[in-house]
N, C-alpha and C positions, 0 to 999 in steps of 0.2 A: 589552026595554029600549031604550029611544032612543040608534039610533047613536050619537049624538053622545056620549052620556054613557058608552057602550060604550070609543069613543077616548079621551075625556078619562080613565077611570081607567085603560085600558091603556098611558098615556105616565104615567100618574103610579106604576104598576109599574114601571112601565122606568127613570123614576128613579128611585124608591127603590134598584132594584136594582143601577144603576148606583154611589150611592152607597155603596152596604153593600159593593160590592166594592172599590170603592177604599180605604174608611176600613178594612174587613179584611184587604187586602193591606197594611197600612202595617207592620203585627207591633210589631216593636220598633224601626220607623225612629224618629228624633228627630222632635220634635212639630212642628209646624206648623200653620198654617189650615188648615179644613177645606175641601176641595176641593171643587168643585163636578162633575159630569158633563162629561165631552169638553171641557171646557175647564179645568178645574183652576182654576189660581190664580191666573190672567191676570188678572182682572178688579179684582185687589189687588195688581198691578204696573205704576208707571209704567213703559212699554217707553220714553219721553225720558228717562227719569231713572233707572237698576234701581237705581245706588245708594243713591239717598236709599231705594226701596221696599226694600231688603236692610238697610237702616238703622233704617228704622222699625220690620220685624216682625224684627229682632233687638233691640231693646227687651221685644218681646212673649214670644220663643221662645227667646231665649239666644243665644250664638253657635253653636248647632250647631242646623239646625232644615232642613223638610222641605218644597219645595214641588212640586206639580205643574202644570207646561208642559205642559199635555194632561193626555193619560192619564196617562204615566210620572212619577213621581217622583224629585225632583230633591233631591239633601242639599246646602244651603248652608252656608259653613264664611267664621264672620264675626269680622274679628279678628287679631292676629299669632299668639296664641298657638294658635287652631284650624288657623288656614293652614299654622304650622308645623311643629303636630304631625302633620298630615295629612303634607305634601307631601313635608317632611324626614324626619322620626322613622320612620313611615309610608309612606317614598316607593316603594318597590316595590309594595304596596296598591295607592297611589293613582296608577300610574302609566299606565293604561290614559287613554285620550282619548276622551271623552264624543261619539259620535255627535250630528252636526248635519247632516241632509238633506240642507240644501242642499250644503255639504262632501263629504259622502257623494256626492252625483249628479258631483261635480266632478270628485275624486280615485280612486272607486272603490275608498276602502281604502289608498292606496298613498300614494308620498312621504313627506315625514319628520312631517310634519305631523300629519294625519288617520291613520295608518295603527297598527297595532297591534299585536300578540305579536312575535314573531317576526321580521317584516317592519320593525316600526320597532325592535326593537332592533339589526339588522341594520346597516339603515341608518343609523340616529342616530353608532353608531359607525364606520362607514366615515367617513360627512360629519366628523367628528371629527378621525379621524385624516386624511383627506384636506389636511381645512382647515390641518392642522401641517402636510404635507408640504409645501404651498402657500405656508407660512409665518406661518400666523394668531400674534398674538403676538411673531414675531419680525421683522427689521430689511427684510426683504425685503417686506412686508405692507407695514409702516408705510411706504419709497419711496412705493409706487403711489398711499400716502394723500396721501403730500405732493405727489406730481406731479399729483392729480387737485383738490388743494387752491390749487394757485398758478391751474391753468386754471381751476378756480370763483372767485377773483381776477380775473382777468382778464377774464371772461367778466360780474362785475361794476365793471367798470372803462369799459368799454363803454356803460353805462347813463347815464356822464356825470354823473350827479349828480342825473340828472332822476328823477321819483316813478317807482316800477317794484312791480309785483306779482310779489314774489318765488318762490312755489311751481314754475314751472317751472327756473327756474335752479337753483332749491336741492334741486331732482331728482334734476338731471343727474349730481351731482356721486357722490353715494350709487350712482345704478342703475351709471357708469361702473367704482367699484370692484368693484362683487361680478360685474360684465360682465367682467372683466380676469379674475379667479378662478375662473368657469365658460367663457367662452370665449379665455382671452387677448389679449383684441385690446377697445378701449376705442371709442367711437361719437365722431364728432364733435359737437357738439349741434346742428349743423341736419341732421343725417341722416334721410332722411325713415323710414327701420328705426324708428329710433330714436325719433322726433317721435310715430310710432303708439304705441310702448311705453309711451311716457310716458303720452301721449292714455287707453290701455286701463288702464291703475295707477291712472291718477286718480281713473278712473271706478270701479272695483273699490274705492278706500278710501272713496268719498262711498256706495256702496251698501252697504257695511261698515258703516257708522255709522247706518244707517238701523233704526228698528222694524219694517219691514216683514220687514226679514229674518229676527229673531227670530220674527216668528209665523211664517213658514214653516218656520223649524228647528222652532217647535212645533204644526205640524199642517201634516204633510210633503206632504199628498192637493194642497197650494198650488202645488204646485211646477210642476205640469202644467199649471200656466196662469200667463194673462199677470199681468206685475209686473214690478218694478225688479232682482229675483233675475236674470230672466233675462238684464240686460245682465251679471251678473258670470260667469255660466256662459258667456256667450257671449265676454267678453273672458279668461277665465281659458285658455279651450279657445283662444284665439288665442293668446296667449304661451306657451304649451303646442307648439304645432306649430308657431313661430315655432323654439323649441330642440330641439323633435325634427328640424327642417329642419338647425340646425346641428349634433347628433348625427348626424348620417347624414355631411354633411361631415368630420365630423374619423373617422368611421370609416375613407372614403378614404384617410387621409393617417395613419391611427394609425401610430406605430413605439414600438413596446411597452416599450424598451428607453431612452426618451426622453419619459415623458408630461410634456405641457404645460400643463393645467390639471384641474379638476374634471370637466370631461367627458373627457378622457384618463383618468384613473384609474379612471373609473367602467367605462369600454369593457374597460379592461382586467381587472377585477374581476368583470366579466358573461360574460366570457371564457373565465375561470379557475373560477368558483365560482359554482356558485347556489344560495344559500343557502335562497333562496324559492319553489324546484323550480317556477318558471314558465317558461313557452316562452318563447322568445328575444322574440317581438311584445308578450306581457307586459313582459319584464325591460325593452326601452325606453322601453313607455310608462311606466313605474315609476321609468327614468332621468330621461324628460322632467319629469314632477311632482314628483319630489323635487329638481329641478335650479329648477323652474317656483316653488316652496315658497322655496329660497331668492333666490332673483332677485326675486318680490313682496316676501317681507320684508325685504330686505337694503335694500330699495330706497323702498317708500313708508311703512314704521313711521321709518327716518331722516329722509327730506325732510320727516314732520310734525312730528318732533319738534325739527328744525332750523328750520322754519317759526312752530313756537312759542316756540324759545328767543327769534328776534328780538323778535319782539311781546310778550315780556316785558320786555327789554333795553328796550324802545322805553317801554314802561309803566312802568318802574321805570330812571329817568337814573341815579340813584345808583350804582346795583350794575354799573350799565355803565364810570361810569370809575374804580369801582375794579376790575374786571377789567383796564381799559385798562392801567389804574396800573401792577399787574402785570406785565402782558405785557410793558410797557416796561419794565421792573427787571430783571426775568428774561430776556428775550428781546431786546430791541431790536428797531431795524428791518431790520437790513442782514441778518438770516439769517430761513432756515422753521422755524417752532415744529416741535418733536420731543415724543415721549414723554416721552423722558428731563426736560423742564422743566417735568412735569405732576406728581413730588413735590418742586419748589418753588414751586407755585402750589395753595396750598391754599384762597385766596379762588376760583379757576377752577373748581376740581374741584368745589367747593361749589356753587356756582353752576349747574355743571351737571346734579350730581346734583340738586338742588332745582329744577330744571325738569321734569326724568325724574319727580320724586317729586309735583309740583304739578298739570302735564299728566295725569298717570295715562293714558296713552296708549291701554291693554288695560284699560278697569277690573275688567269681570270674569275678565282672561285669557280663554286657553281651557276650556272643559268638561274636566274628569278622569273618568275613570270607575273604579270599584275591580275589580281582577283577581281578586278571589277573596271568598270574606263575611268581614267581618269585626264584630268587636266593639269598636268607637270611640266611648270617653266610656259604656260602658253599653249604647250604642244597638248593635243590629243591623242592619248595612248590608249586603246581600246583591251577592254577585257583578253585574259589569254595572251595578248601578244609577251615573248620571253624579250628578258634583262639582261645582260652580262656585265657586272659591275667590275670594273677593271682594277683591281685590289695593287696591281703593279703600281699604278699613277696614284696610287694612297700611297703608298709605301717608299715610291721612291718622288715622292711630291718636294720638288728643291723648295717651296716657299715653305714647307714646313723641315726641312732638314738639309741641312747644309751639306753637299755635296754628296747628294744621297746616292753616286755610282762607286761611291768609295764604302769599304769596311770599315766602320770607325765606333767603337762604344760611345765614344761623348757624346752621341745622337740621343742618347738616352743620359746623361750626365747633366747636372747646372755646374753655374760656376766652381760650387764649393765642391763637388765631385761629390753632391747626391744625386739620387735615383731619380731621374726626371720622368712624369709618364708622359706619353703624346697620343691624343686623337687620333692619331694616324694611325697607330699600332691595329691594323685589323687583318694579320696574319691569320686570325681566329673567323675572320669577315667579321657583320656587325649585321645589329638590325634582328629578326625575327628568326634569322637559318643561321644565326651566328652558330657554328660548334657547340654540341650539348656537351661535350668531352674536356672542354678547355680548362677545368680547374683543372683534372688527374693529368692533363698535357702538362704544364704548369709547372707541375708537381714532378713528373718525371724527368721532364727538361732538368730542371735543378737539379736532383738529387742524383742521377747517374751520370752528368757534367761532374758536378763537384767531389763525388766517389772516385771515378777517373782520373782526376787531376789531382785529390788531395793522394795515389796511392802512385800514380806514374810519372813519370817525363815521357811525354810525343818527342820521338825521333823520326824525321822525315829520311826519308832515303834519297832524295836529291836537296841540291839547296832551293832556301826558301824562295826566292827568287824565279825559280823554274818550277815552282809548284802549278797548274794551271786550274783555276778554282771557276774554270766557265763552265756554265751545264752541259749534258751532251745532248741534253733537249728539252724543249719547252713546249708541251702541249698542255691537257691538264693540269697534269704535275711536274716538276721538273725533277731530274734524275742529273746527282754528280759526275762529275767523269772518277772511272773508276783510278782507287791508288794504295797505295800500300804504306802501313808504318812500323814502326817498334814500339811498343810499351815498355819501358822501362823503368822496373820496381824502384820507389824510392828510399 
């Protein structure tokens, strides 16, 4: 027989074969497109765009359907009521966290984030209870918000009035809170520590948002070469040994009897108990990252979403001076907005939730993975297999929010123009991986919004009209397109 024709049926064995064992290992998964060999489903997903593709074949497949990113198959759960049967009803199930490679090469399993059984229930509840000891919630927390909130005033006051591209400034403000919480002691903003921090988060959220990283989460063999991945492995692994350098310092000076912040508690906790029977060179590196998990998030999921509430404000004048309006009734100018005047400001709160809810920051969240098999909707979902709960089709769910492709606070409003909540609001996700962070977000969202606006006017540098408030990408996380304002003292 002619070679050739020798190889050509021997690759068309090898797919067939490849096929029959994917479409036979599905069993009783929920249906989906038929996947193709070593690549799966990619070819039927925009990686710009996964919601609008998460949208479309849930028209085809239901809100509960199966795709594969590669080999493995993946259950997508599209919808309020799939996400919250899963996350909530279901939330021990679905509580395991869907390996992503690249994450994997990062964290090695560990911190609060990526990590699993054991190890992240460990931790999730220590950073929990820590975060109270610390004062998350209470009066001691929200100072540091308002001290860090007059010097992001001030530090825009500086600016004069002149156009200024705000993402560096609206950083500082964010990393300086949750820097007070893990190290107690806050950075100046021309610190050159500091300047680098910023410099390496930045870069880590623009490679976040990028498609490239997705195909490496789904065809891991990427990762050993060159790509844009490697600048976030390379800046993650720096702000990592940035706080292992300051873990080793507060070990010097621990007094047990006295702890000072998050890395104090944690020294003393690695101390006393080890819960995750690792050597003590483990247990640090395991401090660093789950210390490294909250310091990125605390730090650049706020500055975008601060980044994007202006550029809405600036896009929509209206809603801007009725927050103004507000602020003035309720608060005046001669004192610092507090918590406490955030259940008299139900146009504010609205507002903000409806940025949180418009941005969709995480659209697909994080990957969940199921702890155990289970039986969901009929389907059998076998242990291990990962989740992608589509936070977008919460978010912008039209049966729960009237024309949710528009900006509009009344999504949060009732008739008499109070504060409505909605089930939907799971910008924070929901369920058992809901954000450990979400009161001090909360907190911050509010109080350096309403600092901003009770001391400026946003002047846009073109008309409102021509502002363009599209992402310039949706992977991850979504990243605004860049733009420029004026603050203008009032």
């Amino acid at each position: 027989m002619d070679p050739v024709l020798v190889l050509v049926f021997s690759f068309s064995c090898l797919f067939l074969l490849l096929l029959w064992s994917q479409r036979s290992g599905r069993g009783k998964l929920p249906p989906g497109p038929t996947p193709l060999p070593i690549i799966g489903n990619l070819l039927q997903i925009d990686v710009k765009d996964i919601h609008k593709s998460f949208t479309n074949l849930s028209k085809v497949y239901g809100p509960v359907y199966t795709l594969y990113l590669g080999r493995k198959p993946t259950v997508v759960l599209y919808g309020y009521e799939a996400v919250k049967e899963a996350l909530v009803d279901h939330g021990d199930e679905f509580s395991g966290r869907g390996m992503l490679p690249v994450f994997e090469r990062a964290t090695k399993g560990m911190g609060i984030v990526f990590s699993n059984g054991n190890i992240w229930k460990d931790t999730r509840r220590f950073s929990l209870k820590t975060l109270r000891n610390l004062g998350m919630g209470k009066r001691s927390i929200e100072d540091r918000v308002q001290e860090e909130a007059r010097c992001l005033v001030e530090e825009l006051r500086k600016t004069n009035g002149s156009p200024c591209e705000p993402t560096f400034i609206l950083g500082c403000a964010p990393c300086n809170v949750i820097s007070s919480i893990i190290f107690q002691s806050r950075f100046d903003y021309k610190d050159q520590d500091f300047l680098n921090l910023m410099e390496k988060m930045d870069e880590i959220t623009k490679v976040l948002s990028t498609p490239w990283l997705q195909v490496c989460n789904a065809f891991p063999a990427l990762i050993d070469y060159p790509g844009s991945h490697n600048i976030f492995l390379k800046n993650y692994a720096s702000i990592k040994n940035y706080i292992l350098k300051k873990i080793k310092e507060h070990e010097e000076s621990l007094d047990v009897t006295i702890p000072r912040d998050f890395i104090d508690y944690f020294l003393i906790k690695g101390g006393q108990v080890n819960n995750c029977n690792q050597p003590l060179k483990n247990m640090l590196e395991h401090m660093a990252i789950t210390m490294t998990d909250l310091f990125t998030a605390g730090t650049e999921t706020l500055s975008t979403t601060l980044r994007y509430a202006l550029l809405l404000l600036l896009k929509y004048p209206h809603v801007t001076a009725k927050v103004q309006e507000e602020i003035e009734h309720v608060i005046g100018k001669h004192r610092s907005p507090s918590m406490q005047d955030r259940s008299h400001m139900p146009y504010t709160d609205a507002m903000i939730h409806e940025v949180q809810r418009f941005i969709n920051i995480t659209p697909t969240g994080l990957p969940h993975e199921v702890t155990c098999d289970i039986k969901f909707r009929n389907y059998f979902i076998p242990k291990g297999t990962m989740v992608i709960a589509s936070l977008s089709s919460v978010l912008r769910d039209n049966k729960q929010f009237h024309n949710p492709e528009m900006f509009d606070p009344g999504h949060f409003l009732d008739d008499n123009g109070n504060f409505k909540k909605s089930n939907c609001f799971m910008s924070f996700s929901a369920g058992k991986r809901m954000c450990a962070g979400e009161g001090l977000a909360r907190m911050e969202l509010f109080l350096f919004l309403t600092s901003i606006l009770q001391n400026f006017n946003l002047k846009p540098l073109v008309h409102p009209n021509d502002i363009d408030i599209t992402p310039v990408s949706r992977g991850l996380t979504v990243v605004p397109p860049a733009f420029q304002l004026c603050f203008i003292p009032i």
